[in-house]
N, C-alpha and C positions, 0 to 999 in steps of 0.2 A: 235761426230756424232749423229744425232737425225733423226727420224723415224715418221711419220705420218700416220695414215691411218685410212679410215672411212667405216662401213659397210651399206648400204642405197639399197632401191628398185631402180635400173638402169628404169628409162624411156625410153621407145621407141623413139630412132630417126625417123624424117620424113621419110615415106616410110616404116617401120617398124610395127610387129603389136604384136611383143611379146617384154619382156621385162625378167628381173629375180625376181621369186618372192621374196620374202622378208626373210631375213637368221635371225636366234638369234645366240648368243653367244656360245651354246651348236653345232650350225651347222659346217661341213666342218672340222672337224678335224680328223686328220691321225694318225697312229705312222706306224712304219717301222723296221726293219735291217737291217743292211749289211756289208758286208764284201769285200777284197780284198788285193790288195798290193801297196807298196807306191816304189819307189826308187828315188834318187837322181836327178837331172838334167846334175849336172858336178862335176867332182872330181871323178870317178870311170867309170870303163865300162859298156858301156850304157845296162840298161836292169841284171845286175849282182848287188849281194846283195839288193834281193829282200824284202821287210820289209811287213808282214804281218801282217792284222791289220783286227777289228773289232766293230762296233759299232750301237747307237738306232737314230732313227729322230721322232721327233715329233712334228708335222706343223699343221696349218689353213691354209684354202685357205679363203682368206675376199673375192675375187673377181676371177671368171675363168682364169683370165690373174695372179695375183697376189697374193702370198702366202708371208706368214714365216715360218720359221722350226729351231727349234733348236738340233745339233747334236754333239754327243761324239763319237768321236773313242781312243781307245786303241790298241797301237803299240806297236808288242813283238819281233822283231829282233832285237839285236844289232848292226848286219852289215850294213855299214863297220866300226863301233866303237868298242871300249872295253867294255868290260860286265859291266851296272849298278849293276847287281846282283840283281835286280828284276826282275820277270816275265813281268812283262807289263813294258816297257823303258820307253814308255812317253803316256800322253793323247792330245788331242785335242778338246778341246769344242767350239762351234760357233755357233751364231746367223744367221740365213742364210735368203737372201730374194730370192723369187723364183718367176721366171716367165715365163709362159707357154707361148711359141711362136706359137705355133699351133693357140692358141685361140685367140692369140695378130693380126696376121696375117688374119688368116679364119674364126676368128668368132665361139663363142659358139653357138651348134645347140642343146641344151636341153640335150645333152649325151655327155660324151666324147671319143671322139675318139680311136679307136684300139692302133695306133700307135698316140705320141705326142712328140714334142722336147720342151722342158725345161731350162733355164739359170740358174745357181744360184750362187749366191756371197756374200758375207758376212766378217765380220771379228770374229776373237774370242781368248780362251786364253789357249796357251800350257803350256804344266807341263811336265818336266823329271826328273825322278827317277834319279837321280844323287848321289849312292854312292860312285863312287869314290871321289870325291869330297867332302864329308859328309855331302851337302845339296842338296836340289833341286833347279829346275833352272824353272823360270816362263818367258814364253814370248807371248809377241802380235799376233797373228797369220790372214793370211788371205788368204781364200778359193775362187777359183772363178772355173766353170766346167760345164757342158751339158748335161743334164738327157737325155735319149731316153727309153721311158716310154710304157710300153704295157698296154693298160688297157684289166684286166680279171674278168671272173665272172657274172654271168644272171645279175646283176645289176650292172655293172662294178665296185663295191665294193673292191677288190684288184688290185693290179698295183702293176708289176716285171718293174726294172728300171736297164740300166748300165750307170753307170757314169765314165767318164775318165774326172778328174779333176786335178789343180796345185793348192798346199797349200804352201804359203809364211812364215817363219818364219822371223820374225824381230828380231835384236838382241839388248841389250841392255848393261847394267850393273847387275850383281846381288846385293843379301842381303850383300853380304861384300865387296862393289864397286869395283869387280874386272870385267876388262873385261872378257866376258862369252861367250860362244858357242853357238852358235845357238840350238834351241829346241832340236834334233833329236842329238845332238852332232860333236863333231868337235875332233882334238887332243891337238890343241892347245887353249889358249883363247887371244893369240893374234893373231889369226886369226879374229878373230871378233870387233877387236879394230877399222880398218877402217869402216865401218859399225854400228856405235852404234845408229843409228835414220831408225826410218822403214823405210824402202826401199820397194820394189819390184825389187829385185836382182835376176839375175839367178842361180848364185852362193848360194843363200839361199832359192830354191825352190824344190819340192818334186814333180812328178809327179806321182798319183794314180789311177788306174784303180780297179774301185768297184762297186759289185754287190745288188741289193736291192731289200728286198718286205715290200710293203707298204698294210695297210689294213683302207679302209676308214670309219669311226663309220657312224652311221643311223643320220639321220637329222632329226629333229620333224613332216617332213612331211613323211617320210617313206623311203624317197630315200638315196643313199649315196654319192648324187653329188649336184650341181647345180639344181634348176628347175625352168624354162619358166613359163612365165600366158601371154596370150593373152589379149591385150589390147583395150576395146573399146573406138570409139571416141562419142564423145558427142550425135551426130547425129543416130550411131548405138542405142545407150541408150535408144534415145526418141524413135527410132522405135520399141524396141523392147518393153517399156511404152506403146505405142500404142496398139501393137499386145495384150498385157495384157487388157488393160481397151475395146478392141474389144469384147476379146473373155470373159470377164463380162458381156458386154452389149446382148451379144450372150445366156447368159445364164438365164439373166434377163429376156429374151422373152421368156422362157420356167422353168419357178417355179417347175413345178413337176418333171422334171428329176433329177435321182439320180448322184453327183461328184462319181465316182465309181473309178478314178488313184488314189486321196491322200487321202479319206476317206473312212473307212471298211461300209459295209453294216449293218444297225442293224437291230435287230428286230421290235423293237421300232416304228418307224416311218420310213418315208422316208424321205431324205435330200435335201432339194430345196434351190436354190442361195442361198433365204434369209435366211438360218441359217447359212451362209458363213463369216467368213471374212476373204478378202488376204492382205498380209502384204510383203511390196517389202524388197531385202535389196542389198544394194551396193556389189558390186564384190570382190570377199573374204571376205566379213564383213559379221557377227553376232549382230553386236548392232544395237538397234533400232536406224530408223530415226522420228522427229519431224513427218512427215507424221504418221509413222506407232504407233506410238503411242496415235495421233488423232483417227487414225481407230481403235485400241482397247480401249479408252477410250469409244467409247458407247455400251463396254460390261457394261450388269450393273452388280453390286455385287450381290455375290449370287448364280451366274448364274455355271452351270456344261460345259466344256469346254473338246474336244478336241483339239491338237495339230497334224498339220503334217509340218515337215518341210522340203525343196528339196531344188536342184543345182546346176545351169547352164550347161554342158554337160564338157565343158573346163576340163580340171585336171586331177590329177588321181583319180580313182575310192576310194581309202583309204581316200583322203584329203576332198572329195567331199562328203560321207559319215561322217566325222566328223562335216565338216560345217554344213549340214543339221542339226545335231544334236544339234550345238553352237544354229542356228535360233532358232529350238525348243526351247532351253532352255530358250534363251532367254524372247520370249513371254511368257513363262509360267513363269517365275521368275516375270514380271512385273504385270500380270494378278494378280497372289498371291499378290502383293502389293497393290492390287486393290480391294480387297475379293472375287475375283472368285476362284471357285476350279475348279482347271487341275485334268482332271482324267487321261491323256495321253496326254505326249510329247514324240513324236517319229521323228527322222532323217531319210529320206528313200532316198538320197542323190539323185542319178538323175533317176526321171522317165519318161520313154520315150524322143524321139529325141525333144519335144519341152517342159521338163524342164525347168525351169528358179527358180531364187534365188527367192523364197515364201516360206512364212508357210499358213499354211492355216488353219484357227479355224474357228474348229463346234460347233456352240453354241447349248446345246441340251437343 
C-alpha cells in the first residue's frame, strides 16, 4: 500500500476570494489520548467481557479535509480468554488517515467548527503478549471509525472527540508456522486455520467505543489551525497601484507638509515628499522586487536613512506585525550593501484603514 500527499497554497476557485495561506512542516500538528473499551462482534454476549484499553495519537493535518495520525493503544482484559500473565495482553499500533467531512462537505471558513464529524481508516500491526504459549503473536491489523469532534478553547486549540470504531485483526501463521489466533486471542489455533489471508471477517472484529482529547501545537503564524489570506485579482492590484502613485503625486504638490502616520517628527528639519522613498511589496512577501530596488538604488552611499515598514489591513494583527518588520529589514539589509547607514528599521504593521504593503525611507 503506498501513500501520497502534498502540502501547497490552495488557490482560490472562480468566485472565491480567499484561499489557505501557506503551512511549513512545523504547522498543523496534534497529539492526543484516549481511552475506552473494545469487545468482540461474535462469539460472546453482546456487550459482556468488556476489554479496556488505552492509548497516544499523534497527527498532521496537510489539508482541512485531510490528515494522518499515528496511534497505539494497549489492551488490559483478558476476557473472554485465559490470562497472558501480562498486564497489558496486547498492543495495537496504526497509521491512520483522517478525513474531516464537515470541511469536505461545507467548506473551511477560517476556524473550525464547534461541532465536526470525521472518518478514519488505516491499517496497522498488533502484538499479544502470549505467555501461554511462550511467544508472542504479531498480526496485520485494520481500523476504520467516526470521530465526532468538539472543538474547544479561545483559539480552538483543543478538541474532546468520541470515537465508536471496528478494528479487524487478520490472522496468519506464527514464528513456528503454526496456525495462530487472532490478535486479542482465541482458545484454539485451529480456529484460525480457515482464515489465514487478511480478511475483513466479522468473526475477527472488535468493536470499540473510545474517548479522546487532542491539543493542537501553534503554527508559525500564531494560530493553532488552518488560516485564510484573501486574494486579489490583478485588476484589484493595479487599482490599488493607482491609489499609491495618486496619493504621491498628491503629495508632490505640497513639499512642505510634514508624513506624520510612518515617520516620527524630528527636531531637525521638517520632512517633505522629496526626502521620501516608497517601496511597494507583493502580498505576504518581504523581498524586494526589481522595481523596489530601482527606487533604493538612487540612495546614494553615505546617506543616514530611516526605515518604516507597514501592511495591508487583511490578516491577523501578530502576522501583520512581523511582515512589516521582514519589509523593514529587508530594505535596510540592502541599503547596508549599498553603504548607506540605517539608523532605524522599524515594523508598525498596519496603520490606519488605508495601509498597504510599504516601507517607507527617510533620507535624512
Amino acid at each position: 500500500m503506498t501513500a501520497s500527499a502534498s502540502a501547497q497554497v490552495l488557490e482560490s476557485a472562480p468566485g472565491q476570494e480567499y484561499g489557505l495561506r501557506q503551512s511549513k512542516f512545523c504547522d498543523n500538528w496534534y497529539v492526543g489520548v484516549n481511552g475506552g473499551v473494545a469487545t468482540k462482534l461474535t462469539g460472546h454476549k453482546w456487550l459482556s467481557d468488556l476489554d479496556p484499553n488505552a492509548g497516544i495519537r499523534v497527527g498532521k493535518q496537510l489539508t482541512p479535509v485531510f490528515g494522518l495520525a499515528a496511534e497505539s493503544n494497549a489492551y488490559f482484559s483478558n476476557k473472554p480468554w485465559t490470562s497472558t500473565k501480562t498486564v497489558v495482553r496486547a498492543l495495537n499500533t496504526s497509521l491512520l488517515g483522517t478525513f474531516n467531512l464537515s470541511n469536505l462537505f461545507a467548506g473551511y471558513k477560517g476556524d473550525p467548527r464547534f461541532f465536526e464529524v470525521s472518518a478514519v481508516y488505516g491499517l496497522g500491526w498488533g502484538h499479544m503478549f502470549n505467555a501461554d504459549y511462550k511467544h508472542d503473536i504479531n498480526r496485520m491489523t485494520s481500523k476504520a471509525g467516526v470521530d465526532f469532534q468538539f472543538n474547544l478553547g479561545k483559539n480552538k486549540e483543543w478538541q474532546v472527540y468520541v470515537e465508536p470504531s471496528v478494528t479487524w485483526v487478520f490472522n496468519g501463521k506464527d514464528a513456528f508456522n503454526q496456525e495462530s489466533a487472532p490478535l486479542f486471542g482465541a482458545n484454539e489455533f485451529k480456529a484460525a486455520a480457515s482464515a489465514a489471508q487478511p480478511n475483513y471477517n466479522i468473526h475477527n472484529g472488535y468493536l470499540q467505543l473510545n474517548a479522546g482529547v487532542v491539543y493542537k501545537f501553534k503554527n508559525h503564524d500564531g494560530r493553532h489551525n488552518f488560516s485564510l489570506v484573501r486574494f486579489r485579482d490583478q485588476s484589484e492590484i493595479d487599482g490599488l497601484n493607482d491609489q499609491i502613485n495618486n496619493l504621491k503625486a498628491e503629495l508632490a504638490k505640497k513639499p512642505k507638509e510634514v508624513v506624520k502616520e510612518v515617520v516620527k517628527e524630528t527636531p531637525v528639519k521638517e520632512i517633505n515628499v522629496s526626502d521620501l522613498v516608497f517601496v511597494t511589496f507583493a502580498q505576504g512577501k518581504s523581498a524586494l522586487t526589481k522595481e523596489a530596488k530601482k527606487a533604493l538604488d538612487g540612495i546614494a552611499s553615505g546617506k543616514h536613512v530611516s526605515i518604516i515598514g507597514t501592511a495591508s489591513p487583511e490578516g491577523s494583527k501578530a502576522i501583520n506585525d512581523k511582515l512589516s518588520q521582514d519589509r523593514a529589514n529587508s530594505v535596510a539589509e540592502y541599503l547596508k550593501s549599498k553603504g548607506v547607514s540605517v539608523d532605524e528599521a522599524t515594523g508598525k504593521g498596519v496603520q490606519g484603514n488605508t495601509s498597504n504593503r510599504l516601507a517607507v525611507v527617510y533620507v535624512k
